[in-house]
N, C-alpha and C positions, 0 to 999 in steps of 0.2 A: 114722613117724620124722620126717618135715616139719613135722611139728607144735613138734616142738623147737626148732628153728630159727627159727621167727616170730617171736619177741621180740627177737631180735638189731638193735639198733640202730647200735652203733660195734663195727669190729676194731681192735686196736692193738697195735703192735710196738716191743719193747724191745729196743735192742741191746747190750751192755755191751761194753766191753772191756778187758782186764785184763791190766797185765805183772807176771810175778815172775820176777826173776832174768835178765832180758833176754828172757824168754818170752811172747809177746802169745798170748792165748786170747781169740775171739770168740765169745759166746753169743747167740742170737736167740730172743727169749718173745713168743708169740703171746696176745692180750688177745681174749677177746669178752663184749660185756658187754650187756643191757639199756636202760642209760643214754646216752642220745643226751651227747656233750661234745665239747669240742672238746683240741685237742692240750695247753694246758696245763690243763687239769682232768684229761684221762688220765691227765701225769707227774706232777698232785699224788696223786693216785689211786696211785697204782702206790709212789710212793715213802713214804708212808702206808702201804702195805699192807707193804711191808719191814722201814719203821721199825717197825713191832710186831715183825713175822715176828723181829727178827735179836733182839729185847730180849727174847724169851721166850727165845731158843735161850740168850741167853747166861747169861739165870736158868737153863736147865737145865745148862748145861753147868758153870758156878760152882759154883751149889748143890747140885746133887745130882750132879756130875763125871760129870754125862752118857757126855761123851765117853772118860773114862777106864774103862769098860763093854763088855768083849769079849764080851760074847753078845749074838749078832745073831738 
């Protein structure tokens, strides 16, 4: 199992936080990665990795009404 772990060069921590409705929720993402960087290549990294993450969700959700799909 240590052997997994070898590669690990940078950890990094997202924190968001987010009000709706006068409501604050705080969420904390834990990063481990291979690539040695520093603080701003992680948040271009991370925020890269979203900007895809959220533009496929919204092609699914648009196009094929994803979300309007009640079998889980």
């Amino acid at each position: 199992m240590q052997g997994s772990w070898t590669k690990i060069a940078s950890v990094g921590l997202v924190e968001s936080h987010r009000e709706v409705r006068g409501e604050v929720s705080i969420e904390q993402r834990f990063f481990l990665t291979s690539l040695p960087c520093d603080a701003v290549r992680f948040a271009q990294a991370v925020r890269e990795h979203w900007g895809v993450e959220n533009s496929l969700h919204w092609g699914l959700d648009v196009s094929f009404r994803e979300d309007d799909c009640c079998i889980r």
